[in-house]
C-alpha positions in Angstrom: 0.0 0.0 0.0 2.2 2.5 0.4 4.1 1.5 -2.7 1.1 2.6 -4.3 0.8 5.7 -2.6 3.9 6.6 -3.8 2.9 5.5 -7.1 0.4 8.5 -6.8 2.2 11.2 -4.9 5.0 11.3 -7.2 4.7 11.7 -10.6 6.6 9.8 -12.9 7.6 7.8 -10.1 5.4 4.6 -11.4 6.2 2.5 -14.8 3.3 0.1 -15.9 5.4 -2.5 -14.7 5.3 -1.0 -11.3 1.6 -0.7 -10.9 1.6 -4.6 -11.7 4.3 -5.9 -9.3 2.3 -3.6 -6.6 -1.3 -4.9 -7.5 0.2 -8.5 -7.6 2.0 -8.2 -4.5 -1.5 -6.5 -2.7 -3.5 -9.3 -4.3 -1.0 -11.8 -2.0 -1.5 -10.2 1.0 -5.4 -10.1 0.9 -5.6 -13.6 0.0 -2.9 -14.7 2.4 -5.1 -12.9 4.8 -8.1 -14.5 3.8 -6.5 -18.0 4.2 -5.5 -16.7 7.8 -9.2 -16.1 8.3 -10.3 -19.7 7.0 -7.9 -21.3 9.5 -4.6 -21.9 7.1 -1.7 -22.7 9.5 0.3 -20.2 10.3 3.4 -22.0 8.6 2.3 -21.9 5.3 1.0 -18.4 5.3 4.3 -16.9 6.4 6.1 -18.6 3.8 4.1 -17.5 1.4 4.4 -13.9 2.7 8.2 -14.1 2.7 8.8 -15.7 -1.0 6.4 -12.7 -2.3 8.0 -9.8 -0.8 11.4 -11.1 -1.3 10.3 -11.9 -5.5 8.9 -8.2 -5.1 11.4 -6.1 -3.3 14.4 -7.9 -6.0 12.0 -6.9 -8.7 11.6 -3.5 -7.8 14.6 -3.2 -7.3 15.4 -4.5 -10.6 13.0 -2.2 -12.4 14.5 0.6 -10.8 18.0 -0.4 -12.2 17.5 -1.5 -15.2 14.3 -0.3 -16.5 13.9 3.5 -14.7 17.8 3.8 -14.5 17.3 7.0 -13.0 19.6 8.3 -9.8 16.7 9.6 -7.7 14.4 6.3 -8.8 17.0 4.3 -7.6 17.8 6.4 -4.7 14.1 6.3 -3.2 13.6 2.5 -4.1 16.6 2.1 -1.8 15.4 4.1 1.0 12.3 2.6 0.8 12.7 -1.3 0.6 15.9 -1.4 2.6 13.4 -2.2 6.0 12.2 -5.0 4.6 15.7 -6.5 2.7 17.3 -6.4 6.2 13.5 -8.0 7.8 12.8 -10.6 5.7 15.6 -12.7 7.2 15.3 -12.3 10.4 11.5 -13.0 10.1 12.4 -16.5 8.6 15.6 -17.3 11.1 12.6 -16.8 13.6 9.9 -19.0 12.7 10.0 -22.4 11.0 9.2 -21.4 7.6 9.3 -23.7 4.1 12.4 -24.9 2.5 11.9 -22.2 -0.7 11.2 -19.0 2.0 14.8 -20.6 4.0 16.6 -20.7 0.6 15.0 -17.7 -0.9 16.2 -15.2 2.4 19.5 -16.5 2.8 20.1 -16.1 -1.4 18.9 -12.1 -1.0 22.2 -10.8 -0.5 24.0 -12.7 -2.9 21.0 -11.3 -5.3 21.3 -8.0 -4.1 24.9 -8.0 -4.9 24.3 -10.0 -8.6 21.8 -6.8 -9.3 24.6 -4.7 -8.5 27.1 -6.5 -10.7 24.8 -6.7 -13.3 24.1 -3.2 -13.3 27.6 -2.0 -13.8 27.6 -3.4 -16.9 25.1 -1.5 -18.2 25.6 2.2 -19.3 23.0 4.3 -16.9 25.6 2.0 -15.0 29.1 3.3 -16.0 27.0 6.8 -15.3 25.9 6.7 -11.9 26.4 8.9 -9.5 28.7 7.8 -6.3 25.8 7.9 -4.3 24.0 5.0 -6.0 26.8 2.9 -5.5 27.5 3.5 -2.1 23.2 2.7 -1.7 23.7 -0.5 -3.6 26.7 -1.7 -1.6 25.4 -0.6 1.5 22.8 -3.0 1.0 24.3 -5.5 0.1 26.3 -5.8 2.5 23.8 -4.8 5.7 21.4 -7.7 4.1 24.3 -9.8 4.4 25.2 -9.2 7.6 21.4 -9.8 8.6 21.6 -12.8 7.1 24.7 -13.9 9.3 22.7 -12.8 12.6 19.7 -14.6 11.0 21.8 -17.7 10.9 23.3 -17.4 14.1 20.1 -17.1 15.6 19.4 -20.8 13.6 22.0 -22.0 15.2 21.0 -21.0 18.9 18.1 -21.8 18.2 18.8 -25.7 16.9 21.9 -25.6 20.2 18.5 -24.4 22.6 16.3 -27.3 21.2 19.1 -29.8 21.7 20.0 -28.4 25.3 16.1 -28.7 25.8 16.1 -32.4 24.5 19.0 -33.3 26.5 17.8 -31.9 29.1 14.6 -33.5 28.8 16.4 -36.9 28.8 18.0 -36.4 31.7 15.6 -35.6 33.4 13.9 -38.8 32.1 16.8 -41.1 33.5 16.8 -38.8 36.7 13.2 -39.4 38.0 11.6 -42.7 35.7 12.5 -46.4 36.4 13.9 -47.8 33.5 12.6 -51.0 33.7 8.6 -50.3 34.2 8.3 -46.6 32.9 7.0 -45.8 36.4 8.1 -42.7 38.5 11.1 -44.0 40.4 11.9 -43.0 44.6 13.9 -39.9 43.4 10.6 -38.6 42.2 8.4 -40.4 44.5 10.1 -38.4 47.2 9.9 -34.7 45.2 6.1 -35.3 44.6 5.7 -36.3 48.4 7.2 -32.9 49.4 5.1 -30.9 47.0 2.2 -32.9 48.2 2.7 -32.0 51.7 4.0 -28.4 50.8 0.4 -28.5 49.5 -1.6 -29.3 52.6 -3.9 -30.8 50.6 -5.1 -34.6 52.1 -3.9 -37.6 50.2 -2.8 -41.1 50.7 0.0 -43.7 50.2 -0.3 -47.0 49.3 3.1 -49.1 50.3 3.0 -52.4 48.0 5.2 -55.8 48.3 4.8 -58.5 45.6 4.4 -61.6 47.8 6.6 -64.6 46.0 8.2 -62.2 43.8 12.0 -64.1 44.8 10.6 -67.3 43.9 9.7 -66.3 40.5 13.7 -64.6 40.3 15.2 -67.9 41.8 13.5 -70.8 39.4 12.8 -68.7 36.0 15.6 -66.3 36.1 15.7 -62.4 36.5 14.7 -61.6 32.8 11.3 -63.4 33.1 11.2 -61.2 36.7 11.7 -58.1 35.3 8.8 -59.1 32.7 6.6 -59.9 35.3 7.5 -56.4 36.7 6.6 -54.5 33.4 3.3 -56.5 33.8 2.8 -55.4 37.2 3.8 -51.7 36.5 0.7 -51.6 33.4 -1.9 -52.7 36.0 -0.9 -50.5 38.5 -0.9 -47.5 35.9 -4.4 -49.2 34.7 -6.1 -48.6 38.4 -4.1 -45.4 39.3 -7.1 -42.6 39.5 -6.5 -39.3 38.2 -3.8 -37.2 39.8 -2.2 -40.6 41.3 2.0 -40.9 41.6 2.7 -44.7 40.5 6.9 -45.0 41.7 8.6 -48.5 41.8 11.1 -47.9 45.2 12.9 -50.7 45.0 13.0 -54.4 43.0 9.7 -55.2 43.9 8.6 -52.9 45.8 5.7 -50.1 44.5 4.5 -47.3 45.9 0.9 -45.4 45.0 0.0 -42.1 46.2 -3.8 -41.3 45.3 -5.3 -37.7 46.3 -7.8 -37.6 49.2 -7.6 -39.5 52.7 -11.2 -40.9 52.4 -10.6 -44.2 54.7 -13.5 -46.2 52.4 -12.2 -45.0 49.1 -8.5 -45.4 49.8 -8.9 -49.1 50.9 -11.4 -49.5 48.3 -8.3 -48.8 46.1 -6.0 -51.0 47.3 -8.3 -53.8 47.7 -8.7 -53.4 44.1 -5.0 -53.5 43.6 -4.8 -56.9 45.4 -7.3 -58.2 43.8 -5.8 -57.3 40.2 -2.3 -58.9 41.0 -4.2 -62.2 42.2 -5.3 -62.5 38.0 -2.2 -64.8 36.6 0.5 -63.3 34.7 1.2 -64.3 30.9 4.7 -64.8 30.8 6.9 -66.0 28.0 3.9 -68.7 27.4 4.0 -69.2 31.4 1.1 -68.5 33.8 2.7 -67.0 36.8 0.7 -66.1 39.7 1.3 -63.4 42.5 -0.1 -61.4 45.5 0.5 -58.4 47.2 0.8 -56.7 50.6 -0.3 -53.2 50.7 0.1 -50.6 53.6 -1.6 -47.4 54.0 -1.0 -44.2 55.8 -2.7 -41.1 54.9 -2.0 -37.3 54.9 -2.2 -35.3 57.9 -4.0 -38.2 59.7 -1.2 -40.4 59.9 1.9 -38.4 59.6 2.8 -34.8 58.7 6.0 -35.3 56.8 6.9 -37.1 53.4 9.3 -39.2 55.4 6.9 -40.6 58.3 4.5 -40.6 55.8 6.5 -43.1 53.5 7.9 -45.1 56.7 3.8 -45.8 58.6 2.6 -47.0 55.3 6.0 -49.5 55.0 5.0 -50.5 58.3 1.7 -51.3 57.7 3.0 -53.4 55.0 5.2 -55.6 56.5 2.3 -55.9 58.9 0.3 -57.5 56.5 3.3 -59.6 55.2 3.4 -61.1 59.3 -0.2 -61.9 59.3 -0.2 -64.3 56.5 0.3 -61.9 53.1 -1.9 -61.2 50.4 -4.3 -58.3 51.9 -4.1 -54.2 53.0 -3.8 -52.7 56.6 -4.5 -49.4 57.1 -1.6 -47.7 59.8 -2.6 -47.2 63.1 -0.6 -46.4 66.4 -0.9 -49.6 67.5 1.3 -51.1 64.9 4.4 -50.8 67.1 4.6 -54.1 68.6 7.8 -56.0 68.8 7.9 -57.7 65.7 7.4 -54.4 63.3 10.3 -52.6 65.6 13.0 -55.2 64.9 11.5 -55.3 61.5 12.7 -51.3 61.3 15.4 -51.6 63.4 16.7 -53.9 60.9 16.1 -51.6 57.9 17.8 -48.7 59.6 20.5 -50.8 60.9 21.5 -51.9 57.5 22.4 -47.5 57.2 23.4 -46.9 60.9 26.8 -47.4 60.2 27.1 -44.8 56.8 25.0 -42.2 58.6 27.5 -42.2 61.3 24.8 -43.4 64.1 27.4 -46.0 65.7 30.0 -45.3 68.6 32.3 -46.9 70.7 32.0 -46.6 74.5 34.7 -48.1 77.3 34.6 -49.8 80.2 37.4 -50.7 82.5 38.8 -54.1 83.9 40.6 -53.4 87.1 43.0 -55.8 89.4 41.5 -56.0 92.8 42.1 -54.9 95.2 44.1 -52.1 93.9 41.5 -51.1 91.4 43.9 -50.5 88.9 42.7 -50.4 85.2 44.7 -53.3 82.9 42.5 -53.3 80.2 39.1 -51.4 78.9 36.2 -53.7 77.1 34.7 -51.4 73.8 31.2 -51.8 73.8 29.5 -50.6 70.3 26.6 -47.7 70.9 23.6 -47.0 68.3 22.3 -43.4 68.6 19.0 -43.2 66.5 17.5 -40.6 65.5 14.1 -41.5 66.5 14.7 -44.2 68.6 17.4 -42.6 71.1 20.0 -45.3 72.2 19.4 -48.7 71.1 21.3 -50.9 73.4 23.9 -53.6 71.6 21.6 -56.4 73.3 18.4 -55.4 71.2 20.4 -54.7 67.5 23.1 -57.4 68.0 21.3 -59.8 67.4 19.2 -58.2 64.7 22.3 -57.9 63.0 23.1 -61.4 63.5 20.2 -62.4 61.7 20.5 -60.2 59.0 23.9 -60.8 58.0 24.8 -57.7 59.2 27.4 -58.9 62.2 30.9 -59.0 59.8 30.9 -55.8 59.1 29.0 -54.4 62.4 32.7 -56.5 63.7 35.0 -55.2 61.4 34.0 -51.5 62.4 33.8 -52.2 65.6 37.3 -53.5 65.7 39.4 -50.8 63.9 37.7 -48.1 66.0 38.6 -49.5 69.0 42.4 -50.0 68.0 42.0 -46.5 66.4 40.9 -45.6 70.2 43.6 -47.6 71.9 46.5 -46.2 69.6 45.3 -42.9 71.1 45.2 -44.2 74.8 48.8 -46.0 74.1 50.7 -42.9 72.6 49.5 -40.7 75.3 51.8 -43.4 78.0 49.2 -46.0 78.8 50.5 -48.9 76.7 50.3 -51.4 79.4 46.4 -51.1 79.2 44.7 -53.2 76.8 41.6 -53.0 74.8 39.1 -56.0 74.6 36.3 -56.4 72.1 33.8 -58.7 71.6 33.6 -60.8 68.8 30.3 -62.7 67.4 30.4 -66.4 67.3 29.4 -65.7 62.7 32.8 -63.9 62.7 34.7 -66.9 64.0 33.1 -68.8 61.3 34.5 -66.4 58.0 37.7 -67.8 56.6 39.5 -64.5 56.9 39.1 -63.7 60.5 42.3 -63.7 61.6 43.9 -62.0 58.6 41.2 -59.5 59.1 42.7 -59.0 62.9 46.1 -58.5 61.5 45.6 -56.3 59.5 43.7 -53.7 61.5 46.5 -54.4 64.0 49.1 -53.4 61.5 46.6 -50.6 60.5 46.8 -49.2 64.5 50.3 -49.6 65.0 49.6 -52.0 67.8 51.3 -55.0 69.1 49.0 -58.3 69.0 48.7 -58.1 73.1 47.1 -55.2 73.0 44.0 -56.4 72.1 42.0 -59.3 73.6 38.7 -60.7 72.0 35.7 -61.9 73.6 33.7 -64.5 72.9 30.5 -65.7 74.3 30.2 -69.5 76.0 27.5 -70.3 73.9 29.6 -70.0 70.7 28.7 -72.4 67.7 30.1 -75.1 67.8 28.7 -76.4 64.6 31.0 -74.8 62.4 34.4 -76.5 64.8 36.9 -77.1 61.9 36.4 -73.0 61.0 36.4 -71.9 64.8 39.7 -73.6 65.7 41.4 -72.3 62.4 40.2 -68.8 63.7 41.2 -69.5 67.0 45.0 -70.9 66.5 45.3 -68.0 64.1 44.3 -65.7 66.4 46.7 -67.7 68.8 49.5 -67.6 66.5 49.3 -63.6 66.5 49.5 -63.3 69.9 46.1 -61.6 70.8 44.5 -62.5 73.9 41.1 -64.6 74.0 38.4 -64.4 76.6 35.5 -66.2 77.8 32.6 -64.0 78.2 29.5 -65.0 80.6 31.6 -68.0 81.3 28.9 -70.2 83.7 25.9 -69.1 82.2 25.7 -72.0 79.7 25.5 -76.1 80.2 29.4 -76.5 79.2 31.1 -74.5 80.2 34.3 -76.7 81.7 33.7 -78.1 78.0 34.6 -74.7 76.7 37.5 -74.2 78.5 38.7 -77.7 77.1 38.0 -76.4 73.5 39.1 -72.3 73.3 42.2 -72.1 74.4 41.7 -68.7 76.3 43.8 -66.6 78.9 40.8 -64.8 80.2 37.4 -66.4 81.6 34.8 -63.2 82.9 32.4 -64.7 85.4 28.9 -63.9 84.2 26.9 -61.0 86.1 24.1 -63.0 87.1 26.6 -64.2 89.8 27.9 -61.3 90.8 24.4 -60.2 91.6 23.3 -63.1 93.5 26.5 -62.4 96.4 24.5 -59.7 97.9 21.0 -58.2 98.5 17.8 -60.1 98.6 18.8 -63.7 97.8 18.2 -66.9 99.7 20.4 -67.5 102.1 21.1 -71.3 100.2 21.3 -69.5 96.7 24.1 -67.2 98.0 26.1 -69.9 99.5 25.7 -71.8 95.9 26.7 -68.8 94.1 30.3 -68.2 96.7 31.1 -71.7 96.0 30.8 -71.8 92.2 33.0 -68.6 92.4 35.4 -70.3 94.8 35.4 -73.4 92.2 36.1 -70.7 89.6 38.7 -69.1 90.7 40.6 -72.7 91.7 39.8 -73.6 88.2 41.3 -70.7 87.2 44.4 -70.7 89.2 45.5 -73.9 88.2 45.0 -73.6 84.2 46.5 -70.5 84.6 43.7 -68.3 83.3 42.9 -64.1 84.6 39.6 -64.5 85.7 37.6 -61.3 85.6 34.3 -60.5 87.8 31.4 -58.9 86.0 28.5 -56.4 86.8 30.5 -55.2 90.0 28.0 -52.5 91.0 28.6 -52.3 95.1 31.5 -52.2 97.7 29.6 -55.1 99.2 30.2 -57.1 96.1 33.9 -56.1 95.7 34.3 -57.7 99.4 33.0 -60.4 98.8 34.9 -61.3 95.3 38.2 -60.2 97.1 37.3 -62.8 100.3 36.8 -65.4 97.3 40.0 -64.5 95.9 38.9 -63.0 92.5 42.0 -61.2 90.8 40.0 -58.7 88.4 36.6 -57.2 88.2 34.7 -54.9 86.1 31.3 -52.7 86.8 29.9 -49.2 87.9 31.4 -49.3 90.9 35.0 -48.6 89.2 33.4 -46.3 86.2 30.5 -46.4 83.8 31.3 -47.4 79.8 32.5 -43.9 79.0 33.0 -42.3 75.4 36.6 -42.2 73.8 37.2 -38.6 75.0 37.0 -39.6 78.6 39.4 -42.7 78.6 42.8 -40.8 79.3 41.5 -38.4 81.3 39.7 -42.2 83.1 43.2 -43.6 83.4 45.3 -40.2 84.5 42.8 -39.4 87.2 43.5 -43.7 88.1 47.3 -43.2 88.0 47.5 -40.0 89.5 45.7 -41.4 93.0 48.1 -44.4 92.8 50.9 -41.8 92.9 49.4 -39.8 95.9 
């Protein structure tokens, strides 16, 4: 349009051949408008647009040249089309336009500059004035340094997209299992936090495939993971709207449904159990599975994603206890025995990495002098939640569990890291004494293992002493003397803990060829107080026998739990040599052991 109006304004201005390219380029736009109208994409259209203004500014350009030929024609077409030579390619490097429109903007320099040649060549040419040239190259050269931006924006562009894909797949691997497509924990646990940033009610369901292992053990773990895919579609299939499906662990699933509804939530997960009871095609195999499925709800049962997770895993493994296959809904009274060793034993498995483990000592002094020789390290497990969980409530959870080699092994080098302190600060004649689980006599490499954290410390073999209980295994014999005559061939000390307690225990003495034999506590006890007067006198001559025995095999035998002066008497009368209790020191932490022994040495000075 205002091509045309120049066409008016200025006479002369227009050829016939203008007033054509200007009614042809006006008749584009109004139907390319019109297509806009009827719903054209928006693609198209623009590409369109840019192929008819670039074939119409070059052939204005070109009439002005070579047909006009005049300076001030040329001039004013410069002026005036030299907005939309530098446009048209950045309007193409920004949207997505058709290959002809991409080729056609990116050639308009190089066409420009072709015009230009051209143009020399012809007479009006050799005659023009400077100031046409300097026009012509001008723009030339402007529309190809738009053109250069235009590209550079491509490339952005195309390096943005990537970035964005990449990014996309990472994201991907970051918060989706790759086995089942499902949500994995890392975005289980985001959700849960934006959940309960939300305040808004919801539920999660805790889910355990019941004979899952079998199915891993007999048809291997590529027809498992199968099954899992399988499992994963039906759980998508009975998620309702604005449900988080996450697989936590190998066959383990977690839901979490909106709302805390206590009919509608179970009604969920009954329908869960009841899906996973349907068999499960296979590889041509009909496999069959169940599922146990806890529930705890938001705010009812816990106001953090953490407790949240953990109540509903609780009142899973309830259902797995009471027979399997069914849902259980958390309530308070869930914390019975069974489901606190049950989490014991999870967080035990992390107590160690997180740091919740610690060594305390207590000492084993001669009597009567009460003079420290040696200080037993007794393993500590500060929870979080729990508070101190004493050794005889996790030790054997870890026991079970598997857990006792390496609940050992730490235990070990921290308490020779604790005696090197003790011994480089001038109490080397005081030796430390841990205990040792009957599983760790059994491995193969105990008494390497010993060694080396020995070696590791800096510490002669009779610094250390271990403990073992009486009632060790015997079952495993051939492995427990190998552990023992290595231990023996070191040079470390071995002691009989709660020596009396069991049915053998002359036996013992026979088989563990010990230096040290600690009378058990209940003993101890049963000297003084409120004890039949025919119990006590049982409990002084068992001592008496004791320490006889003792005597002659040549063993140190050490008194436990003494707790009153009373006691002490009475061990002393019986002719006890060592003894060990509250009423010499608590189990302090590492910190207090030197200034323990100073304060002991210091008195035996005054």
């Amino acid at each position: 349009m205002i091509s045309l109006a120049q066409g008016l304004r200025l006479p002369g201005y227009f050829q016939p051949i203008d007033w054509v390219l200007g009614a042809l380029i006006l008749a584009v736009m109004l139907a390319l408008a019109s297509a806009t109208g009827l719903g054209v994409g928006r693609r198209p259209v623009i590409s369109v647009m840019l192929v008819a203004n670039i074939t119409f500014l070059l052939a204005r350009l070109g009439v002005a040249l070579f047909v006009v030929g005049t300076t001030e024609r040329i001039l004013i077409d410069l002026a005036t089309l030299i907005g939309w030579v530098l446009t048209m390619p950045m309007i193409e490097a920004s949207m997505r336009t058709s290959a002809l429109a991409h080729r056609m903007s990116t050639a308009l320099p190089f066409a420009l500059i072709a015009l230009t040649g051209a143009y020399a060549l012809t007479p009006a040419g050799a005659l023009a004035r400077p100031e046409v040239w300097f026009g012509l190259s001008q723009l030339a050269l402007s529309s190809l340094g738009v053109v250069l931006g235009a590209r550079m924006v491509n490339t952005l562009r195309a390096a943005l997209h990537l970035s964005r894909s990449d990014n996309a797949v990472l994201t991907r691997r970051a918060f989706v299992d790759p086995l089942t497509g499902l949500h994995n924990r890392a975005f289980l646990d985001e959700d849960l936090l934006e959940r309960v940033a939300g305040g808004r009610p919801f539920s999660v369901l805790f889910l355990d495939l019941d004979g899952f292992k079998a199915i891993n053990d007999t048809l291997g773990h590529a027809t498992g993971d199968e099954t899992l895919g399988l499992v994963a579609q039906r759980l998508q299939a009975l998620s309702p709207p604005g449900c988080c499906v996450a697989r936590v662990s190998g066959d383990e699933f977690v839901l979490v449904i909106p709302g805390d509804d206590m009919r509608e939530v179970a009604g969920v997960a009954q329908r869960v159990v009841e899906a996973m009871v349907a068999t499960f095609d296979v590889g041509g195999q009909e496999l069959r599975l169940s599922v146990s499925v806890g529930v705890a709800r938001f705010p009812h049962d816990a106001s953090d994603a953490r407790d949240l997770l953990l109540r509903a895993d609780r009142a899973m493994y309830a259902v797995k206890r009471s027979g399997k296959n069914g849902v259980r809904l958390y309530s308070g009274h869930l914390m019975d025995q069974d489901e606190r060793r049950q989490m014991l034993e999870r967080e035990l498995r992390h107590a160690q990495e997180r740091g919740q483990l610690y060594l305390e000592f207590q000492p084993i002094c001669t009597v009567p002098t009460g003079h420290p020789v040696c200080l037993e390290a007794l393993v500590r497990w500060q929870h979080p939640e729990f508070g101190v969980v004493g050794p005889d409530i996790f030790i054997p959870i870890a026991e079970d569990c598997g857990l006792i080699p390496s609940l050992g092994e730490w235990v070990l080098s921290h308490a020779l890291t604790a005696a090197a302190r003790w011994h480089a600060a001038g109490f080397t004649a005081v030796r430390v004494a841990v205990n040792i689980s009957p599983l760790q006599m059994m491995q193969p490499q105990f008494a390497q293992t010993v060694a080396q954290e020995l070696a590791r410390a800096g510490l002669p073999p009779p610094a250390l002493e271990l403990e073992v209980t009486e009632g060790i295994d015997m079952r495993g014999r051939i492995q427990v003397e190998h552990s023992v005559l290595g231990i023996r061939a070191l040079g470390v000390r071995l002691s009989l803990d709660d020596f009396g307690s069991g049915f053998a225990s002359l036996s013992r003495l026979n088989e563990l060829p010990v230096d040290v034999v600690k009378i058990d506590r209940m003993f101890v006890s049963d000297l003084t107080g409120v004890v039949a007067r025919s119990r006590r006198r049982y409990v002084r001559t068992l001592i008496s026998a004791m320490v006889t025995v003792a005597a002659t095999l040549g063993l140190e035998l050490v008194a436990e739990g003494v707790e009153t002066s009373e006691q002490y008497d009475e061990l002393a009368a019986l002719g006890c040599t060592h003894a060990q209790g509250y009423l010499f020191s608590p189990p302090v932490p590492e910190a207090g052991v030197v200034p323990l022994l100073g304060h002991v040495a210091q008195n035996e000075v005054l």
